[in-house]
C-alpha positions as CSV (number, residue, x, y, z in Angstrom):
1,X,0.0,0.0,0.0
2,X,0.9,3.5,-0.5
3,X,1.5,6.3,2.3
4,X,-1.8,8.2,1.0
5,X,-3.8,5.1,1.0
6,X,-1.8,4.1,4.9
7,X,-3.0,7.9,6.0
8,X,-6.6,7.6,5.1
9,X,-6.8,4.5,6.8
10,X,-5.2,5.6,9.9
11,X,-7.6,8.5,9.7
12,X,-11.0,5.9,9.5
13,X,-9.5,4.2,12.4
14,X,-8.8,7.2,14.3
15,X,-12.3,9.0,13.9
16,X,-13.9,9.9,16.8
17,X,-10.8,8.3,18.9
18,X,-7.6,10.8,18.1
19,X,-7.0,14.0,16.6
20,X,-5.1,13.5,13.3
21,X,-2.8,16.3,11.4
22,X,-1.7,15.8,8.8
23,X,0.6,18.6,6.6
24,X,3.0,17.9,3.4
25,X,5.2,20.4,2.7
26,X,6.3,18.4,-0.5
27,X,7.5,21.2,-3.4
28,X,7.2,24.1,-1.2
29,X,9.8,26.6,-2.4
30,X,8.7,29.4,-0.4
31,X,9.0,30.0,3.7
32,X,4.9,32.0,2.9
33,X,4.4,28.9,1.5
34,X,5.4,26.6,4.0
35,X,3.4,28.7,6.8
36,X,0.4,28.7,4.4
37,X,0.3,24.7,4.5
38,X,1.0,24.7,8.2
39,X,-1.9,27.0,8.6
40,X,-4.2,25.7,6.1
41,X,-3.4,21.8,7.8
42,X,-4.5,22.8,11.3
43,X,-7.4,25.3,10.3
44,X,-8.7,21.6,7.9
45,X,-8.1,19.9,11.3
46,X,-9.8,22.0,13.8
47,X,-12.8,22.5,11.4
48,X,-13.5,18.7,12.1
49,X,-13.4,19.0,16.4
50,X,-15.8,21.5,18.1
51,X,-13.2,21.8,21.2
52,X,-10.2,22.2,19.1
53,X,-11.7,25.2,16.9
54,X,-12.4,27.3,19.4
55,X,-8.8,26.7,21.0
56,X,-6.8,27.3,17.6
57,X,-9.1,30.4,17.1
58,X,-7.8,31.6,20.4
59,X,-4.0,30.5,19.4
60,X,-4.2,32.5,16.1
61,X,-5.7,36.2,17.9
62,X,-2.2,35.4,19.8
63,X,-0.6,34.4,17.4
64,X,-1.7,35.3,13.8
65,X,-0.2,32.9,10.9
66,X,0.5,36.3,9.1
67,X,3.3,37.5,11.6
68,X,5.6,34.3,10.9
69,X,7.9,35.9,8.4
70,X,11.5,33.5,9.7
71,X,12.3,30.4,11.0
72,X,12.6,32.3,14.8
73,X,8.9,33.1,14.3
74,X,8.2,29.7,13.1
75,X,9.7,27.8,16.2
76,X,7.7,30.4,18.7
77,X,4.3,29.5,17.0
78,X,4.7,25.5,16.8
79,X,6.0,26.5,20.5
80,X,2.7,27.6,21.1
81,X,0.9,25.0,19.3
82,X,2.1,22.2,21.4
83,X,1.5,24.4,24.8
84,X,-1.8,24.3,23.3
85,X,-2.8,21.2,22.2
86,X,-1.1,19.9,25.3
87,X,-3.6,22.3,27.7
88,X,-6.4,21.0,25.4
89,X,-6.4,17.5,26.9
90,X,-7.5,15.5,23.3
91,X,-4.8,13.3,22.2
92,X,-3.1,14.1,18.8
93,X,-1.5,12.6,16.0
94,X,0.6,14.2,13.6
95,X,1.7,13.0,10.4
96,X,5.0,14.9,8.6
97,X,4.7,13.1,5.0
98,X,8.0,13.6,3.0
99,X,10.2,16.8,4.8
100,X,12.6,16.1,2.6
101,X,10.7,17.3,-0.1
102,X,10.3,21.2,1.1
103,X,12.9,23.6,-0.4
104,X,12.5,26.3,1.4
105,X,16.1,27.9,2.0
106,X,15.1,29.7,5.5
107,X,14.8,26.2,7.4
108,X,16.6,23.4,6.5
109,X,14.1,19.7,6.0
110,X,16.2,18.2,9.3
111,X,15.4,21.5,11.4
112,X,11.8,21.6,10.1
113,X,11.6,18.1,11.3
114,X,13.8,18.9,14.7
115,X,10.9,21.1,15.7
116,X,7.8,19.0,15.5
117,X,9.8,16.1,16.9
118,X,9.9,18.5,19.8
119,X,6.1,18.9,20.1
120,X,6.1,14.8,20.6
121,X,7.6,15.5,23.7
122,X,4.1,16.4,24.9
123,X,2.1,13.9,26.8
124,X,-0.6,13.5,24.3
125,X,1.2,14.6,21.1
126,X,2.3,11.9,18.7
127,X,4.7,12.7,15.6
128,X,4.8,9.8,12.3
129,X,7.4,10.8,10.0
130,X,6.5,9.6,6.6
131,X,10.3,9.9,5.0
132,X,12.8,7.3,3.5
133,X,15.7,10.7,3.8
134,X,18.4,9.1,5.5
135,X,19.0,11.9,8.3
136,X,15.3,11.7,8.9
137,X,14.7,7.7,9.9
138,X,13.6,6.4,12.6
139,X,15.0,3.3,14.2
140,X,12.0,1.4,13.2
141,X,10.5,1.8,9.7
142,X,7.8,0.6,8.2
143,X,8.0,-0.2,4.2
144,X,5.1,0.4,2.3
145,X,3.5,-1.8,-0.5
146,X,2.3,-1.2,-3.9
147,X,-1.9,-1.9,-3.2
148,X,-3.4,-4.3,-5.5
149,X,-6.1,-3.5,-8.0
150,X,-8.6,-5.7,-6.2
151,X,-8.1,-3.4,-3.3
152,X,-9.3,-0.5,-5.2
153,X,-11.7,-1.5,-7.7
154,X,-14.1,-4.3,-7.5
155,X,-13.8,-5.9,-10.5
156,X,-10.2,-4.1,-12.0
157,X,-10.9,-3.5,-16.1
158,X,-7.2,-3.7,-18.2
159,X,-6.9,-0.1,-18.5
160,X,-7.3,0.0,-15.1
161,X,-4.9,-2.4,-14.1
162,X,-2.5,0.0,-16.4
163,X,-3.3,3.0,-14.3
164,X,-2.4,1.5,-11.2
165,X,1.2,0.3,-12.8
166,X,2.2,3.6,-14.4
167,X,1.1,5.4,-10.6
168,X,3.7,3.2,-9.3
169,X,0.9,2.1,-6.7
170,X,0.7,6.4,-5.8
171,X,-3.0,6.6,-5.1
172,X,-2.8,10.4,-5.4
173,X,-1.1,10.3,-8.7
174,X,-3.7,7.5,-9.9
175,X,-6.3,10.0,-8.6
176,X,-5.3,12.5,-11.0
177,X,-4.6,10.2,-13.6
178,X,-8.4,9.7,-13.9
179,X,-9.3,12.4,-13.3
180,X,-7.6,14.1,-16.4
181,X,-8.9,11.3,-18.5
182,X,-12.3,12.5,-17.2
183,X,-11.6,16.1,-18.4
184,X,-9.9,14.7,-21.5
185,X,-13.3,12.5,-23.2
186,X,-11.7,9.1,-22.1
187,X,-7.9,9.2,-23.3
188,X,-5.0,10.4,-20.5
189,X,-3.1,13.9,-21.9
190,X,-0.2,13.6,-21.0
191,X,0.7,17.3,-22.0
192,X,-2.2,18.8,-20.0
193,X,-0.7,16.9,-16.6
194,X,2.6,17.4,-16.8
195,X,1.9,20.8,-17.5
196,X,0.9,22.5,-14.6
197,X,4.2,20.4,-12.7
198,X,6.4,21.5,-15.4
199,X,7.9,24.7,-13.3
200,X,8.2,22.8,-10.1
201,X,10.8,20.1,-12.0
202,X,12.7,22.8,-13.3
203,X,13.3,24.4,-10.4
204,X,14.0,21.4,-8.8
205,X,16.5,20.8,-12.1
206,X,18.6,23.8,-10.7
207,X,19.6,21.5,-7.6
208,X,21.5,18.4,-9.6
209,X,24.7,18.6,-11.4
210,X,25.0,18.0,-14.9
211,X,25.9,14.3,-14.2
212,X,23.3,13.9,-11.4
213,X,20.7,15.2,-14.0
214,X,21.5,12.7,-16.8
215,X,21.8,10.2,-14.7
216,X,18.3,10.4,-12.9
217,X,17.2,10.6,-16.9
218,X,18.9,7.3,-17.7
219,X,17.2,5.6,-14.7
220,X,13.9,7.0,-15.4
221,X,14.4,5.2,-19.3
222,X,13.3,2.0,-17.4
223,X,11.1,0.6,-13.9
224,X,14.2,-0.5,-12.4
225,X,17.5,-0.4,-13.4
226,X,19.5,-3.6,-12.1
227,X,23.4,-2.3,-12.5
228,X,23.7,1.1,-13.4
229,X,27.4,0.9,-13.0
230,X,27.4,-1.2,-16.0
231,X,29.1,-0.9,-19.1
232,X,26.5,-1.1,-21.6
233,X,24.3,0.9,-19.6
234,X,26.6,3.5,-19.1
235,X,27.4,4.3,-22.4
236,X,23.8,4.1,-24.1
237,X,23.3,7.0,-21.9
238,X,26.3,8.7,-22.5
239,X,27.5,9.0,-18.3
240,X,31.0,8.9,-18.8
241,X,33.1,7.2,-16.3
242,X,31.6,4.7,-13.9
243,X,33.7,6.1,-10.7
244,X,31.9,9.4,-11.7
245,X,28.7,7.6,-11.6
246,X,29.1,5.9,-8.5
247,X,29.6,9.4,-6.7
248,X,26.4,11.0,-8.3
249,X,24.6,7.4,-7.4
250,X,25.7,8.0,-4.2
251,X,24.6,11.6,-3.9
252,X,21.1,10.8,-5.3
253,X,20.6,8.3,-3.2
254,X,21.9,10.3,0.1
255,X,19.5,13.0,-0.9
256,X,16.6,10.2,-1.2
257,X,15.7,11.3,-5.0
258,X,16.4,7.9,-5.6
259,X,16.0,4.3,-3.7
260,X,17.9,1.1,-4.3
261,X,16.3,-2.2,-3.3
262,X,16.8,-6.1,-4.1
263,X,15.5,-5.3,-7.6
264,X,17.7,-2.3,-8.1
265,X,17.5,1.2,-8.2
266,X,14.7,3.6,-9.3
267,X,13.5,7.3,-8.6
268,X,11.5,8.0,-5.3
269,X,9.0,10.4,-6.8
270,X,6.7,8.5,-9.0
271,X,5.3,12.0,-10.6
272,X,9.0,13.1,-11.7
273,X,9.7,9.4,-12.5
274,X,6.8,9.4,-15.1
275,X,7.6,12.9,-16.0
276,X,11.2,12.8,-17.3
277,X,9.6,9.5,-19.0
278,X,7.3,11.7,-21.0
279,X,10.0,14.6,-21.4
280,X,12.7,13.0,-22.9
281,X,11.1,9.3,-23.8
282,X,7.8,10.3,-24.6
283,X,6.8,7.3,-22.7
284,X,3.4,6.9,-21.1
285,X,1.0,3.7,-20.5
């Protein structure tokens, strides 16, 4: 199963019983950005419990969103927020799905993380850290498995069955999938999604090296690639030398934009996976 599916199921077991936010900070660029999520997370939450409403109403005439402008300001509110939550008496979960995603330069993805892992120090406040960034694990992880079609759909047609494969089991990206083959009279655009992620990836470009860049393109040629380090493979793709390689492998997988397992290695994000498929291979299902 995925970590969307894994959330909305912790949610259904939750209801009624626990308090669950849950924020994303996945391709935020900028610190207004990263306090509009936070803010638009807890005001989604609090909508949902009476009690807790009026409480954050009272935390934001205190403390208004508006006035975090730095990482100082930042630390004070979620400061607050656990004082809080803490005085409130309900228990809490709270789930940080991929930190290692948010760019924002004023606060780094380990401090971001630092911070809320101070909130679970809080009787009642839990933290779940939905990461595979190295820096960022946990002791004990949990792996996550594709879901099966049958676990989705009653009876799973063909094309289907196709959707769920080229998601890479992502049941937000398979969400979207369908829904642009709703908005496109029954055939996937691929040109209309990609689209509107376009900018993000090319900002995100501005982070690899040359060699880094290339080489997350020659990995995203294929599902899994077995021995990158090998010759053939190397030079259909034009890497150069394989000691090179193996320090940009390295790097990518460091940096958790890639993931090795006992089938090899592929590319974490299945969106940028499918989308540098489409760029420069014009690949789709």
């Amino acid at each position: 199963m995925g970590k969307s599916y894994l959330l909305r199921a912790l949610g259904q077991k939750l209801q009624g019983r626990r308090i669950l936010l849950e924020l994303n900070f996945t391709g935020v660029f900028q610190f207004e950005e990263l306090v509009f999520r936070l803010h638009e997370g807890i005001e989604k939450t609090s909508a949902q419990h009476a009690g807790l409403e009026y409480q954050i109403k009272r935390l934001h005439q205190e403390h208004p969103p508006h006035r975090i402008r730095q990482a100082q300001d930042l630390m004070e509110y979620l400061k607050a927020l656990t004082t809080m939550l803490f005085q409130a008496g309900q228990d809490v979960i709270i789930s940080l799905e991929d930190p290692e995603y948010c760019e924002v330069q004023e606060i780094k993805p380990e401090e971001l993380v630092k911070e809320f892992k101070k909130m679970s120090t809080a009787a009642n406040i839990q933290l779940i850290i939905l990461s595979e960034f190295p820096h960022l694990r946990a002791a004990e992880q949990i792996h996550l498995q594709k879901p099966e079609a049958h676990e989705i759909w009653v009876e799973a047609t063909t094309e289907q069955r196709n959707l769920l494969d080229y998601s890479l089991g992502n049941l937000s990206f398979l969400k979207a999938l369908i829904e642009n083959i709703k908005q496109h009279q029954g055939s996937f655009n691929p040109d209309a999604f990609f689209k509107s992620h376009q900018n993000q990836f090319l900002m995100l470009r501005q982070r690899f090296t040359d060699l880094q860049w290339r080489l997350l393109r020659a990995l995203a040629s294929e599902e899994v690639v077995t021995q990158p380090h090998a010759f053939d493979f190397l030079v259909r793709h034009k890497l150069g030398a394989a000691s090179s390689v193996e320090r940009a492998l390295r790097n990518l997988l460091d940096s958790a934009y890639i993931l090795r397992d006992e089938k090899g290695y592929r590319i974490k994000d299945p969106l940028l996976h499918r989308w540098l498929q489409y760029l420069y291979y014009r690949k789709t299902f």
